[in-house]
C-alpha positions as CSV (number, residue, x, y, z in Angstrom):
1,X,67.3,16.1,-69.2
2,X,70.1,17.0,-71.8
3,X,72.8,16.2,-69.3
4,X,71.3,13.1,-68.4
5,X,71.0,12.5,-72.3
6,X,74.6,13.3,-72.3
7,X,75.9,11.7,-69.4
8,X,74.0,8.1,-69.3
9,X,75.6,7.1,-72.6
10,X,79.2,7.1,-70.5
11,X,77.9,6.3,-67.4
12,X,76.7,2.9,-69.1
13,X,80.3,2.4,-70.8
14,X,82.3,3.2,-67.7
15,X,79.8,0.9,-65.6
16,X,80.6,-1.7,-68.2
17,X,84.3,-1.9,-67.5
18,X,83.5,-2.1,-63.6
19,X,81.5,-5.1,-63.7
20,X,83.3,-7.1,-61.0
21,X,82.5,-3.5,-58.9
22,X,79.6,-3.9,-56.1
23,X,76.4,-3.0,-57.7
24,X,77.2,-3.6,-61.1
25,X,73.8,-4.8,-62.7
26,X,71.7,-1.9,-60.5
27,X,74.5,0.6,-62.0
28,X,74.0,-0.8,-65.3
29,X,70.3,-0.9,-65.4
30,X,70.0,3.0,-64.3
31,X,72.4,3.8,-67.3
32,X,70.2,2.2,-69.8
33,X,67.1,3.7,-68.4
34,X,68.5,6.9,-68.3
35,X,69.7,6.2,-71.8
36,X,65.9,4.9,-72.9
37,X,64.1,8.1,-70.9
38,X,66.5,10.5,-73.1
39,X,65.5,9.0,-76.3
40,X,62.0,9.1,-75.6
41,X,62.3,12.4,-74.6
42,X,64.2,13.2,-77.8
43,X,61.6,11.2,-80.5
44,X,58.4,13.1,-79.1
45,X,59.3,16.2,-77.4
46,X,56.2,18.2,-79.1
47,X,53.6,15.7,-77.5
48,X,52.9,18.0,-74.8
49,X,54.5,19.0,-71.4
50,X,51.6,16.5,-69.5
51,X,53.3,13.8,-71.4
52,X,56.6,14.6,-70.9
53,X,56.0,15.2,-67.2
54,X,54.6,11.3,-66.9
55,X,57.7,10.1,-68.8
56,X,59.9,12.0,-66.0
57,X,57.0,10.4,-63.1
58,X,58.1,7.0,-64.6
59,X,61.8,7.8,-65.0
60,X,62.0,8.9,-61.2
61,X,59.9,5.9,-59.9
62,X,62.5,3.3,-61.6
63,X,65.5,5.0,-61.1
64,X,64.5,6.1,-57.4
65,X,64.1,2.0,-57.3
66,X,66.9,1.0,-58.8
67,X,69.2,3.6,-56.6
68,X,67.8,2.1,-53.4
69,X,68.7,-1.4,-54.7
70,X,72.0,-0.1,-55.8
71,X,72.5,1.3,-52.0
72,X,71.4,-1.4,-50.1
73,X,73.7,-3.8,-52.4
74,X,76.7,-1.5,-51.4
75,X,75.4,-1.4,-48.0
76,X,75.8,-5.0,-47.9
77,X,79.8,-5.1,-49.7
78,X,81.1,-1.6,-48.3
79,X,80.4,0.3,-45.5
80,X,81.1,3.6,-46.7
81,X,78.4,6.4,-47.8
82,X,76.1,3.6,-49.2
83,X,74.0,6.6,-47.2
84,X,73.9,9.3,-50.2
85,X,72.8,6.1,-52.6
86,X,69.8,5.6,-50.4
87,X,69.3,9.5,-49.8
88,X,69.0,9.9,-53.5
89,X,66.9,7.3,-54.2
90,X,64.6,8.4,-51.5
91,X,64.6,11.6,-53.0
92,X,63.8,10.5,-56.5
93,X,60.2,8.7,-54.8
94,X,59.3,11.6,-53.3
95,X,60.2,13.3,-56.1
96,X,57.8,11.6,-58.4
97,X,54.6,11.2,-55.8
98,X,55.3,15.4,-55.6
99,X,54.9,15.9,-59.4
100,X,52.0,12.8,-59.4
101,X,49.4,14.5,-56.8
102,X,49.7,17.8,-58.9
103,X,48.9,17.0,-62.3
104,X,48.1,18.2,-64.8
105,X,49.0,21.9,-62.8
106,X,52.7,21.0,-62.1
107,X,53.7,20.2,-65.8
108,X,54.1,23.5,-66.2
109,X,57.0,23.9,-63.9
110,X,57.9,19.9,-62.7
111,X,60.4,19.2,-65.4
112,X,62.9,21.9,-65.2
113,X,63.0,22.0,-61.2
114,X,63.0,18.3,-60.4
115,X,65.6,17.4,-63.3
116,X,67.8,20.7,-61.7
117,X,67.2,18.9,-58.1
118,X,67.4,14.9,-59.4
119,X,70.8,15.9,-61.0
120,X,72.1,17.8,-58.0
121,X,71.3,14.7,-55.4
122,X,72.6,11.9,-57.9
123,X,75.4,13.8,-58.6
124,X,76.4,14.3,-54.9
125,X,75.8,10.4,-54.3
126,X,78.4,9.8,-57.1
127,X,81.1,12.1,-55.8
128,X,80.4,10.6,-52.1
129,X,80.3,6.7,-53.3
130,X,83.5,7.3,-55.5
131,X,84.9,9.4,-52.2
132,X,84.3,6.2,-50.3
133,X,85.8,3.7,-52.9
134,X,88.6,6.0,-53.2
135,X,89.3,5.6,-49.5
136,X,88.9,1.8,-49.5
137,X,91.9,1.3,-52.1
């Protein structure tokens, strides 16, 4: 979670100077939720990995909705890989219902795999959008 910690601060300012960009407010509103799960995560890391591991649950569930609202919205104004967008946020469902149906048993390892994998698909989706906006120019 650090580099989400890290990165949604900036993600939320350079979304901010995009707003006429497709997607804006979905962009906007998975900055600020990435920012808000970081500084929960921050304020009570000591409460206990269960507790941590339901924060993430509820992280992936909004953020895997707001990335298929975010896809389908570029779906609609560009044609290009809105495909990774809704890949990822796909991902970020299953994601959640996987670390759900094993609790308490996957807090012990949940957090550091499905961060690793949640960063690695949301990553990709940026470099694919921003390949396809590129293109568009």
């Amino acid at each position: 979670m650090r580099n989400r910690r890290i990165a949604s601060p900036g993600f939320a300012a350079a979304t901010f100077w995009m707003r006429n960009a497709p997607g804006f407010w979905w962009s906007l509103i998975s900055a600020v939720i990435g920012i808000a799960a970081g500084i929960v995560l921050i304020r009570w890391p000591i409460s206990g990995t269960v507790s941590l591991t339901l924060v993430l649950i509820a992280f992936f569930i909004v953020e895997g909705i707001v990335t298929l609202m975010y896809a389908f919205e570029h779906r609609a104004r560009l044609s290009g890989r809105w495909g990774w967008m809704l890949a990822s946020g796909i991902v970020d469902l299953i994601l959640a219902g996987i670390i759900f149906a094993g609790l308490p048993g996957t807090a012990t390892w949940a957090l550091g795999l499905l961060v690793g994998i949640n960063l690695l698909f949301g990553g990709t989706a940026m470099i694919g959008m921003a390949l396809a906006a590129r293109s568009t120019v």
